[in-house]
MARBA-3410 file (N, C-alpha, C, O; in Angstrom, 1 decimal):
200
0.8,-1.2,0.0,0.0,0.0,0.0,0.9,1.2,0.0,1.9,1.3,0.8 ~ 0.5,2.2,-0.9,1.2,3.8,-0.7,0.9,4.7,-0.2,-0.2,5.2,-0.5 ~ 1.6,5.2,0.9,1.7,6.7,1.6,0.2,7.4,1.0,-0.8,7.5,1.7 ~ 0.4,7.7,-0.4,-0.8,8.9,-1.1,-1.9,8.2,-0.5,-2.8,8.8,0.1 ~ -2.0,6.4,-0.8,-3.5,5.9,-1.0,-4.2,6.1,0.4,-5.3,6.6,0.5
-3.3,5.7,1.4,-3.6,6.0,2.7,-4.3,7.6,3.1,-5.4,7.7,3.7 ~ -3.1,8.8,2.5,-3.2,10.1,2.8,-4.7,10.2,2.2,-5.5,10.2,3.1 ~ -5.2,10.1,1.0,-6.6,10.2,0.2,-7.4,9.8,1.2,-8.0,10.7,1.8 ~ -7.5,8.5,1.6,-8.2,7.8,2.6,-8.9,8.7,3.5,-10.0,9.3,3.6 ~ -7.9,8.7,4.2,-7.7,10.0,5.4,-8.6,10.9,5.3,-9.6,10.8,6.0
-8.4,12.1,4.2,-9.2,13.3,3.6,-10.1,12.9,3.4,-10.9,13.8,3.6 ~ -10.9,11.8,3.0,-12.6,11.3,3.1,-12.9,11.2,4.1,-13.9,11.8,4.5 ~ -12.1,9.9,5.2,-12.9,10.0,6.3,-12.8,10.8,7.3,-13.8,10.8,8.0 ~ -11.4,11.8,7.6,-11.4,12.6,8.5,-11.5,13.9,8.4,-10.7,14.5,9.1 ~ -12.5,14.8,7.5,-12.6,15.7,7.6,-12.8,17.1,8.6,-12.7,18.3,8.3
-13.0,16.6,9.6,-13.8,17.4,11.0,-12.5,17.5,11.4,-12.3,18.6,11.9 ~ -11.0,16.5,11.4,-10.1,16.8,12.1,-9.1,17.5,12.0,-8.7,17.8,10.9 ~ -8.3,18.1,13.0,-7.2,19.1,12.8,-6.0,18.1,13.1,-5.9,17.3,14.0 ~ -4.8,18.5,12.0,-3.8,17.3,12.0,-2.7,17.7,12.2,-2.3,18.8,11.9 ~ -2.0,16.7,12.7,-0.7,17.5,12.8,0.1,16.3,12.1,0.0,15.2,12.6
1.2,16.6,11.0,1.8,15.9,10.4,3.1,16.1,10.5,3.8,17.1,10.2 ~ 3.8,14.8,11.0,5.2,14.8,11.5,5.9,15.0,9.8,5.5,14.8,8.7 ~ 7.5,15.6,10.6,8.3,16.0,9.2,8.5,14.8,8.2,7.9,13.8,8.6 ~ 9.1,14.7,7.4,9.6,13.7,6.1,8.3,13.5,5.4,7.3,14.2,5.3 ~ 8.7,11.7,4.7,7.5,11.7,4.0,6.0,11.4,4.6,5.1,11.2,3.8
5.8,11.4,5.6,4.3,11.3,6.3,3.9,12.9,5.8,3.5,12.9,4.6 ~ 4.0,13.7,6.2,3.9,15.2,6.0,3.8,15.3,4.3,2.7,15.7,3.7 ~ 4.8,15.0,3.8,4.9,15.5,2.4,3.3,14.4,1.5,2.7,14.8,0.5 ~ 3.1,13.1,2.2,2.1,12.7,1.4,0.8,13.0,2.1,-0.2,12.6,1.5 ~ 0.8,13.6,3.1,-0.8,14.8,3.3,-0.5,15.8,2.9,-1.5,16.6,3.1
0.5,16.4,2.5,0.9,17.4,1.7,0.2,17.3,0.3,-0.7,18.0,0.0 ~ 0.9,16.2,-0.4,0.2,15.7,-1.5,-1.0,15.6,-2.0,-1.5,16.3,-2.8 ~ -1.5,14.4,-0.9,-2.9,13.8,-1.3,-3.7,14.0,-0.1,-4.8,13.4,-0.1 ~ -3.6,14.9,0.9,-4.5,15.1,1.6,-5.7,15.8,1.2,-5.9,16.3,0.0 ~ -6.8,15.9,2.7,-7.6,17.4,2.8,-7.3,18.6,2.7,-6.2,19.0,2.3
-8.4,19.4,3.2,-8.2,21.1,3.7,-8.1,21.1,5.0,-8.2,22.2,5.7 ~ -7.8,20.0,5.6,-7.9,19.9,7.3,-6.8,21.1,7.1,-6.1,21.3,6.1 ~ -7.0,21.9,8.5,-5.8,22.8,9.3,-4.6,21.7,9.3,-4.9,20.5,9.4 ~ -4.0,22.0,9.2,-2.5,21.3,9.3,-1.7,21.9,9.8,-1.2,23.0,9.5 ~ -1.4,21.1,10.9,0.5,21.8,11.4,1.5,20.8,10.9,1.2,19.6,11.0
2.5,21.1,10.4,3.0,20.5,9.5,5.0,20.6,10.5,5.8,21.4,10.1 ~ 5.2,19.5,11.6,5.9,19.2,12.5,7.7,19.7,11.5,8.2,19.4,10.4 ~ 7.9,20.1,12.2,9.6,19.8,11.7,10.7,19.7,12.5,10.4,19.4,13.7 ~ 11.8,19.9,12.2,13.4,18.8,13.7,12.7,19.5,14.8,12.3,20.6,14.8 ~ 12.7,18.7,15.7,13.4,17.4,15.7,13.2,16.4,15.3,11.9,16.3,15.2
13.6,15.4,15.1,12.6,14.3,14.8,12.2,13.8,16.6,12.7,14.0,17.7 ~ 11.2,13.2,16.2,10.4,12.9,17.4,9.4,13.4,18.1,8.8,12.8,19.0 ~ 9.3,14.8,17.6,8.8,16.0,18.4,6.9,16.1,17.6,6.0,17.0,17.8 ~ 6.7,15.1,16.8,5.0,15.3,16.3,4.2,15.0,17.2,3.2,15.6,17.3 ~ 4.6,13.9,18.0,3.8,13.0,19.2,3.4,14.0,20.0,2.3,14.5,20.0
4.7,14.5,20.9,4.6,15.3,21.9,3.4,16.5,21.3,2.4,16.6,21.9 ~ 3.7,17.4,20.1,3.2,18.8,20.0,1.5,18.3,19.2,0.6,19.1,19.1 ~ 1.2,16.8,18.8,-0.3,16.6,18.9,-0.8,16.3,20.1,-1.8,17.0,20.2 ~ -0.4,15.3,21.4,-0.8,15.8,22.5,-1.3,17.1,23.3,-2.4,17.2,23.9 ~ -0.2,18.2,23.0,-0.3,19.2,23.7,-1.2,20.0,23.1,-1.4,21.1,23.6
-1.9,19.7,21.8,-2.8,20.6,20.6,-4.1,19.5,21.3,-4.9,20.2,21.9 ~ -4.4,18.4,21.3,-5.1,17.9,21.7,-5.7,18.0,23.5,-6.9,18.0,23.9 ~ -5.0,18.1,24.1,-5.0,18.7,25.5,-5.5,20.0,25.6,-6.4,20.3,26.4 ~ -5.0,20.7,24.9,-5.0,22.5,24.7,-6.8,23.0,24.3,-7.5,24.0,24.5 ~ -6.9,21.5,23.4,-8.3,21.9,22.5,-9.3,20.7,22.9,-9.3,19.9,22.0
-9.9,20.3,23.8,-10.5,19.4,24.2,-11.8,19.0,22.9,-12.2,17.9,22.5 ~ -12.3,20.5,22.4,-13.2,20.5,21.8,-13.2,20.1,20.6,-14.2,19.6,20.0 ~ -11.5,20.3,20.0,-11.4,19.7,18.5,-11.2,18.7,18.9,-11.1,18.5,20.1 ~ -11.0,17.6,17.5,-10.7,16.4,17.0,-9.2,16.5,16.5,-8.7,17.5,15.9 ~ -8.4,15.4,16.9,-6.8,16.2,16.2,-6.7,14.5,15.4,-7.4,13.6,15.7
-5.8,14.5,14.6,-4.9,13.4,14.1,-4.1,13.7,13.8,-3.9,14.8,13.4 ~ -3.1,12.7,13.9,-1.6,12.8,13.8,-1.4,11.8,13.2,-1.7,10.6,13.5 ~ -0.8,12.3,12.0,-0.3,11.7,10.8,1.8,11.2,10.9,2.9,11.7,10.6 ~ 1.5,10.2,11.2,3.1,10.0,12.1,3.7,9.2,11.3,3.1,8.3,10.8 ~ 5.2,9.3,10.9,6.0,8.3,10.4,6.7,7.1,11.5,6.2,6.8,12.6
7.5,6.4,11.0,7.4,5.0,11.8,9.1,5.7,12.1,9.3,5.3,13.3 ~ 10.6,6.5,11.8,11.3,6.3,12.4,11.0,8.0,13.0,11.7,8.5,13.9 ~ 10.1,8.7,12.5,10.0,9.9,13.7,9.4,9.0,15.2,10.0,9.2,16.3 ~ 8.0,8.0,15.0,7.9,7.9,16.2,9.1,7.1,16.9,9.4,7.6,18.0 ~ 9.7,6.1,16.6,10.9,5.5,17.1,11.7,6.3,17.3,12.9,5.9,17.3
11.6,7.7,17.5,13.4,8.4,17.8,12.0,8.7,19.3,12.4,9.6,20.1 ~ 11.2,8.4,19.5,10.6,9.1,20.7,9.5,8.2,21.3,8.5,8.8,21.8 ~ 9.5,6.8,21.3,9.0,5.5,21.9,8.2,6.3,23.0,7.0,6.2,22.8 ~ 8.4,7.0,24.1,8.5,7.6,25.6,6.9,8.1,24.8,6.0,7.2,24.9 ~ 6.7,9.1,24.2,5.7,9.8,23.7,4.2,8.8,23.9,3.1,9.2,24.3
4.6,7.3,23.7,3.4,6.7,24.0,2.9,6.5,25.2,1.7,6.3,25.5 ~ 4.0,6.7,25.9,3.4,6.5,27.6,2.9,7.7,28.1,2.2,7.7,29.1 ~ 3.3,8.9,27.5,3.0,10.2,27.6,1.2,10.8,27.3,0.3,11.3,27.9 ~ 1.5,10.2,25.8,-0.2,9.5,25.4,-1.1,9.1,26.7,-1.9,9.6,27.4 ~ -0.6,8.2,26.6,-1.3,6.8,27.4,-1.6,7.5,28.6,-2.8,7.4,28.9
-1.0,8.0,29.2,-1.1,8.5,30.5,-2.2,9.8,30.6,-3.1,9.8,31.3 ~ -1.8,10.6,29.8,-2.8,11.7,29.7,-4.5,11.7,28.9,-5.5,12.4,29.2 ~ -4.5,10.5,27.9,-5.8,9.7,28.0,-6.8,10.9,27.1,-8.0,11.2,27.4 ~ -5.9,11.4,26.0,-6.8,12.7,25.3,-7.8,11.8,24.7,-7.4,11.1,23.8 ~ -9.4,11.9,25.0,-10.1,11.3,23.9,-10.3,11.5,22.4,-10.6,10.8,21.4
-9.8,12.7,22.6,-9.8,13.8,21.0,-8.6,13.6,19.9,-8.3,14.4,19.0 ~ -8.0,12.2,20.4,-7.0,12.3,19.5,-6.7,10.9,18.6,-7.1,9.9,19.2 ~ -6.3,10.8,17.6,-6.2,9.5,16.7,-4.9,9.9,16.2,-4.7,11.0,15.9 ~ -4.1,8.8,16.0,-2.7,8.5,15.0,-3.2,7.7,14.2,-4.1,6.9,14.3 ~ -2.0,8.1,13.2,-1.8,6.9,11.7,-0.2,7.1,11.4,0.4,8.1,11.0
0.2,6.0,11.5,1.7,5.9,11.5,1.9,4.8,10.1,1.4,3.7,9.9 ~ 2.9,5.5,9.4,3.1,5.0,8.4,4.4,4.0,8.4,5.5,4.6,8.2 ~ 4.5,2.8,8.5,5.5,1.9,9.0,6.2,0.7,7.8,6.0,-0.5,7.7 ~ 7.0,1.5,7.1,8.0,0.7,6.0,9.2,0.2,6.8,10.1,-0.5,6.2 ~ 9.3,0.6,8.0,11.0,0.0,9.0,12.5,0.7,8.6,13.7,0.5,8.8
11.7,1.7,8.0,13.6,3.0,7.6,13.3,3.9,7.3,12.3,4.2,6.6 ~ 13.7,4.3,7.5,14.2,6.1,7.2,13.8,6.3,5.9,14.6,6.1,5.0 ~ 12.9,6.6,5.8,12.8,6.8,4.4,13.6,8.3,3.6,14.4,8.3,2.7 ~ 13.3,8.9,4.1,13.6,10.6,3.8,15.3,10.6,3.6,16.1,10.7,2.6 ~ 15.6,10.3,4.8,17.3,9.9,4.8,18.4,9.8,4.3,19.6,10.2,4.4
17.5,8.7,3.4,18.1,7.6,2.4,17.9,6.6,2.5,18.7,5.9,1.8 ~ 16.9,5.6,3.4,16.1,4.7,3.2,17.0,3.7,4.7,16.7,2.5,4.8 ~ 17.6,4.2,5.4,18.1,3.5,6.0,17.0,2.8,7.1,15.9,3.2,7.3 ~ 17.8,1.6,7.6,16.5,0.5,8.3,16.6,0.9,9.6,17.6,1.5,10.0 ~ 15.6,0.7,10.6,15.0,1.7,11.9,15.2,0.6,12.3,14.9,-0.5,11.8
16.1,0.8,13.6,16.4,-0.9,14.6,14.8,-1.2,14.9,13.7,-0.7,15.2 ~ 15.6,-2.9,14.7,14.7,-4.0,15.0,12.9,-3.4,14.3,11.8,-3.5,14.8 ~ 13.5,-2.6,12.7,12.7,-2.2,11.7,11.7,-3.5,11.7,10.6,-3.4,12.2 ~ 12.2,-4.4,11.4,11.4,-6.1,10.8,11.0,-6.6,11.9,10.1,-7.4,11.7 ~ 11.4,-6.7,13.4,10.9,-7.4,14.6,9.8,-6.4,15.2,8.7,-6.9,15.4
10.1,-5.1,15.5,9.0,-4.5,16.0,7.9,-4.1,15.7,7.5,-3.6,14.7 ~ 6.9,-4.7,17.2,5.4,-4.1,16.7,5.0,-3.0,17.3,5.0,-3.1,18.5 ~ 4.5,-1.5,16.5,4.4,-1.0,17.3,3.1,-0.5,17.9,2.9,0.4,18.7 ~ 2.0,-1.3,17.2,0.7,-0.8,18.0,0.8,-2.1,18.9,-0.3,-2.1,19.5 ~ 1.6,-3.2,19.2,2.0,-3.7,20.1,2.7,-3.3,21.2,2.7,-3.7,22.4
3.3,-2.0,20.5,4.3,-1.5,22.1,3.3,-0.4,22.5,3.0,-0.1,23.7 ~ 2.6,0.2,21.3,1.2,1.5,21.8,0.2,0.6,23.1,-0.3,1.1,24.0 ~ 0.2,-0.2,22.9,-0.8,-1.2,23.5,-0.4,-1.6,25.1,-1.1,-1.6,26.1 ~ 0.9,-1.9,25.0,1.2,-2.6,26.2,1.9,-0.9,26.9,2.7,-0.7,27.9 ~ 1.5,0.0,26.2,1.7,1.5,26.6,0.7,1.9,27.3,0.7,2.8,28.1
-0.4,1.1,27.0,-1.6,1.5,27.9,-2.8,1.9,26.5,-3.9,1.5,26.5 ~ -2.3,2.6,25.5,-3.0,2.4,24.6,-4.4,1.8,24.7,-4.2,0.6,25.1 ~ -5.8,2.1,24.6,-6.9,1.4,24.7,-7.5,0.4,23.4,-8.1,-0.7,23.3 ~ -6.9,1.6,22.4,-7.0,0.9,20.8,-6.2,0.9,19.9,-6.4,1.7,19.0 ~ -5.1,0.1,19.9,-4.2,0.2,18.4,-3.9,-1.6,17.9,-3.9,-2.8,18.3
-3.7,-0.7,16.5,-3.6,-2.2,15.5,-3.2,-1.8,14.4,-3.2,-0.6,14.0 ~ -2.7,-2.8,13.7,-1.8,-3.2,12.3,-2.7,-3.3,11.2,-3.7,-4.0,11.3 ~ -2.3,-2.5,9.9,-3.3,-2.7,8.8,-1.6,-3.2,8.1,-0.6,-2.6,8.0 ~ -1.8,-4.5,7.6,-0.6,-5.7,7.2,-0.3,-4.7,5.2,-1.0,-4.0,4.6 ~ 0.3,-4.9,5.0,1.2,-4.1,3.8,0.4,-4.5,2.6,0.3,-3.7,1.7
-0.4,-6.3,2.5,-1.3,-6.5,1.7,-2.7,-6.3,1.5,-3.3,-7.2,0.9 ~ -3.3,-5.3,2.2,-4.4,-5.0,3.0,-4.7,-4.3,1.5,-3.8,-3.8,0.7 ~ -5.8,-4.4,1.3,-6.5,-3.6,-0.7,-7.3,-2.0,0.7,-7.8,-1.8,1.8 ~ -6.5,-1.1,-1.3,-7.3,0.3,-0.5,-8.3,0.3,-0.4,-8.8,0.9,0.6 ~ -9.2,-0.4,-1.3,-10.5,-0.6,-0.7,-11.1,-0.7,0.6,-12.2,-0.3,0.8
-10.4,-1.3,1.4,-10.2,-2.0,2.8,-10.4,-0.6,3.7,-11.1,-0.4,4.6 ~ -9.6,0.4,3.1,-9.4,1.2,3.9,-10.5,2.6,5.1,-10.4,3.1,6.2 ~ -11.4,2.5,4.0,-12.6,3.3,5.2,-12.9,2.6,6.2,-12.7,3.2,7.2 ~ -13.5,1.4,6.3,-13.6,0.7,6.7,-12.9,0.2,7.9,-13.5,-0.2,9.0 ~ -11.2,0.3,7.6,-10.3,0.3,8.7,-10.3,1.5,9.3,-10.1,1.4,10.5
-10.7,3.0,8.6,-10.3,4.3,9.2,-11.5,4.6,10.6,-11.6,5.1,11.7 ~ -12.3,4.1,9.6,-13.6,4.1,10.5,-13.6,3.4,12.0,-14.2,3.8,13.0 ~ -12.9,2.4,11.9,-12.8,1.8,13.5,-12.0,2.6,14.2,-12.3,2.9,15.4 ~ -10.8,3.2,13.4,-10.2,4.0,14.4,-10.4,5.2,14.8,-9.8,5.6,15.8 ~ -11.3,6.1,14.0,-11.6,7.0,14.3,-13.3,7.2,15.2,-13.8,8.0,16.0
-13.9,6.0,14.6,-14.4,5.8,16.0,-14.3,4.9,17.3,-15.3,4.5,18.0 ~ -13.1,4.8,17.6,-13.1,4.1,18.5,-13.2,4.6,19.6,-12.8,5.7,19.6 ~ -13.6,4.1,20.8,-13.7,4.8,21.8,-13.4,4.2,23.2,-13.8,3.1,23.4 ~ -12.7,4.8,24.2,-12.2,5.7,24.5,-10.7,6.2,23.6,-10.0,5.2,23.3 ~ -10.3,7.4,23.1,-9.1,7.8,22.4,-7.9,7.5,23.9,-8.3,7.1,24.9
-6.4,7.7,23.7,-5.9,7.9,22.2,-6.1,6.3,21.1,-6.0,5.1,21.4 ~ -6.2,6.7,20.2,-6.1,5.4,19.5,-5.7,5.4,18.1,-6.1,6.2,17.2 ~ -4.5,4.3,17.9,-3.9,4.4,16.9,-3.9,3.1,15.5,-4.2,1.9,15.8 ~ -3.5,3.6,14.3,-3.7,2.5,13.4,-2.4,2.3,13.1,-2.0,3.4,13.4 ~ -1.4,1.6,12.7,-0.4,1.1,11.8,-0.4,0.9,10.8,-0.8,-0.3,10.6
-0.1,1.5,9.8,-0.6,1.1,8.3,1.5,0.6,7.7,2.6,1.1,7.5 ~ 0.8,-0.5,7.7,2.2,-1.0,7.0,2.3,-0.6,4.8,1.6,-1.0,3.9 ~ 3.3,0.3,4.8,3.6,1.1,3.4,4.9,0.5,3.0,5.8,-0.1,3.5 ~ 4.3,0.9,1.3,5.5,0.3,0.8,6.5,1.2,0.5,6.2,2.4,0.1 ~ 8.3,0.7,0.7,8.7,1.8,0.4,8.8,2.4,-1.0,8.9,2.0,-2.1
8.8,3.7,-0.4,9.5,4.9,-2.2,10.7,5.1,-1.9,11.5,4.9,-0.9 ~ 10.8,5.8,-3.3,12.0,6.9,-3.1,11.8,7.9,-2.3,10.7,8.3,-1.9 ~ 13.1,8.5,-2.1,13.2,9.7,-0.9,12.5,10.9,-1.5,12.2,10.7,-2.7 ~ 12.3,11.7,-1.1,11.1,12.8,-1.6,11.8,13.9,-1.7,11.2,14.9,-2.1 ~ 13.3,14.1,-1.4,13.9,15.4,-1.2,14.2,15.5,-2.4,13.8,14.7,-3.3
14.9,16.7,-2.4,14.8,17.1,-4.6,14.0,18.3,-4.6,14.6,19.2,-5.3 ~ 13.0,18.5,-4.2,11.6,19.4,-4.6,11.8,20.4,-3.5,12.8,20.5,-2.9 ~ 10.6,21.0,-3.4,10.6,22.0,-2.3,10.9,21.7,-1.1,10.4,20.6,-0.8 ~ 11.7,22.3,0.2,11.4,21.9,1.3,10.6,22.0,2.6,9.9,22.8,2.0 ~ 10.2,21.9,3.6,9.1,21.8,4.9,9.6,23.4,5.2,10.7,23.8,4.9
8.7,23.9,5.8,8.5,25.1,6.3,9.5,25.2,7.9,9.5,24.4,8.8 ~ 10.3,26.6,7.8,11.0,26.0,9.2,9.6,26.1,10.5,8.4,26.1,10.2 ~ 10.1,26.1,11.7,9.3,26.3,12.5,8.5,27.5,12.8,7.4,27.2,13.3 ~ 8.7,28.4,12.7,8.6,30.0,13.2,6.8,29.9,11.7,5.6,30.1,11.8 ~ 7.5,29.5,10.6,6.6,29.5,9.6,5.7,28.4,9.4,4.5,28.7,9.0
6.2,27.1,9.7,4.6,26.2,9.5,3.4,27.0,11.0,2.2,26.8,10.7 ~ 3.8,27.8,12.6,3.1,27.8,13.4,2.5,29.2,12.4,1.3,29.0,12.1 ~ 3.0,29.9,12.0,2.5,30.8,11.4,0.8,30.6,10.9,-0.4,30.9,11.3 ~ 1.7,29.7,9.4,0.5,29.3,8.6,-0.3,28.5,9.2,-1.5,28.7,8.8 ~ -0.2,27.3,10.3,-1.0,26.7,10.9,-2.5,27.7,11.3,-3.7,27.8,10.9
-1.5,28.6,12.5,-2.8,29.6,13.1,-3.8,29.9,12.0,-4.9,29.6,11.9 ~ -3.0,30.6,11.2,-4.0,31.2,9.9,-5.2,30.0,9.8,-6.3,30.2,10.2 ~ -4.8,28.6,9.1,-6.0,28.0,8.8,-6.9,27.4,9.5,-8.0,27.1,9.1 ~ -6.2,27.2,11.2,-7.1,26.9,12.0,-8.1,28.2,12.2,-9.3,28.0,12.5 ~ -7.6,29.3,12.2,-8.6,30.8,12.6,-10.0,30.8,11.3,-11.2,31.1,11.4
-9.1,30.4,10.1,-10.2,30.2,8.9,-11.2,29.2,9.2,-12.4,29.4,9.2 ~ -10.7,28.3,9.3,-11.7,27.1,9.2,-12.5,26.8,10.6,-13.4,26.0,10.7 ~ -12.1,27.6,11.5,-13.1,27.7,12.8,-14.2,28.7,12.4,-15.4,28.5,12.8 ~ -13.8,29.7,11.4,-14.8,30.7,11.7,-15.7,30.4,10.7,-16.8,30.8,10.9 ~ -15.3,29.3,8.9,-15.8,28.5,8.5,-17.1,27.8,9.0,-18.2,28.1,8.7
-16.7,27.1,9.7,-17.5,26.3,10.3,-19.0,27.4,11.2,-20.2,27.2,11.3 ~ -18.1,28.6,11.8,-19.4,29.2,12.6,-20.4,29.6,11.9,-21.5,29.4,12.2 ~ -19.8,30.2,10.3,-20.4,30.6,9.4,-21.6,29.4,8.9,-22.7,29.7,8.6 ~ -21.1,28.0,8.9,-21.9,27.1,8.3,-23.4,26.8,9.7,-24.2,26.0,9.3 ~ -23.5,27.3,10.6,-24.6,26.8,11.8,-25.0,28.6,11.6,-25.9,29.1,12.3
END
C-alpha cells in the first residue's frame, strides 16, 4: 500500500479533524494527497509530532486532532506513547506510516525495523486501541479500517498502516522552518473555525 493511498483515505474520512503531520515523508504525502484539514506541519526534531499533537489535543479538548506520524520519527521518541497513554486525550487519533527505515534519509533500516510491533508497544503502553493494517491489506479495505479508528472509543487510539517503500522525496521544495509552519497553521485553523461558525 502507498503513503498517497492512505493520505486520500484519510481526507474522506477525516474531515472534522485538525492534524498535525510529523516531518519527512508522512507530512509530504498529506501534503500531496490530503484534505483542507488545518495542518500543522511538524519539523526537527525528529520525534517532536507525538509530543506537539498531545499538547494541541489537551489544549483543544473540543477539536478532533490526528496525527499523521512516520514510523522512524515515532521511534526516535517510543517515551511519547506513555506520555499519550497516561494523559488519556479522547480527541485524539494516529496513523503511523510503518515501511521499517528512514525513508527521507536515504532509506536506512529503523532498529529492530522487521521485529517491532508498534501498536504492540502502543498497546502494552496503555493504549486502549491500536492495530496493524498488514502491507497487503487492498485500499479498498481502507474506510472501513479508518472508520474503527476514528471511532473508537475511549481515544488515544492508533492504526499502523504498514507502506510500501519509495523513493526519498527530497529534490523538490522543502518543509517550512518552525517559526513558519506555526504561522500558517494559526492562519488555517482561525479560517476554518470561523468557516464552520459561518456554516450553523
Amino acid at each position: 500500500m502507498r503513503r498517497g493511498d492512505v493520505a486520500a483515505a484519510l481526507a474522506v474520512a477525516a474531515p472534522g479533524h485538525v492534524v498535525v503531520a510529523s516531518l519527512g515523508t508522512a507530512g509530504r504525502a498529506w501534503r500531496e494527497h490530503g484534505g483542507a484539514n488545518p495542518t500543522f506541519y511538524a519539523s526537527d526534531p525528529m520525534g517532536a509530532a507525538p509530543g506537539l499533537a498531545l499538547g494541541a489535543a489537551l489544549a483543544r479538548p473540543d477539536l478532533d486532532f490526528l496525527l499523521i506520524e512516520g514510523d522512524g520519527d515515532l521511534v526516535m521518541n517510543l517515551g511519547s506513547l506513555l506520555a499519550i497513554a497516561d494523559a488519556a486525550p479522547a480527541n485524539l487519533r494516529v496513523v503511523v506510516f510503518n515501511n521499517g527505515r528512514y525513508e527521507t534519509g536515504g532509506g536506512q533500516p529503523l532498529a529492530a525495523g522487521a521485529l517491532a510491533d508498534l501498536a504492540a508497544i502502543a498497546r502494552g503502553a496503555g493504549w486502549p486501541f491500536a492495530r496493524t493494517v498488514v502491507r497487503d491489506t487492498s485500499a479498498d479495505q481502507l474506510p472501513e479500517l479508518l472508520g474503527e479508528l476514528l471511532g473508537a472509543a475511549p481515544g488515544p487510539a492508533m492504526l499502523v498502516v504498514e507502506v510500501d517503500p519509495e523513493p526519498s522525496p527530497y529534490g523538490g521544495p522543502g518543509e517550512l522552518s518552525g517559526a513558519e509552519a506555526q504561522r500558517e497553521f494559526r492562519t488555517a485553523l482561525a479560517n476554518w473555525e470561523r468557516s464552520k461558525g459561518d456554516e450553523r
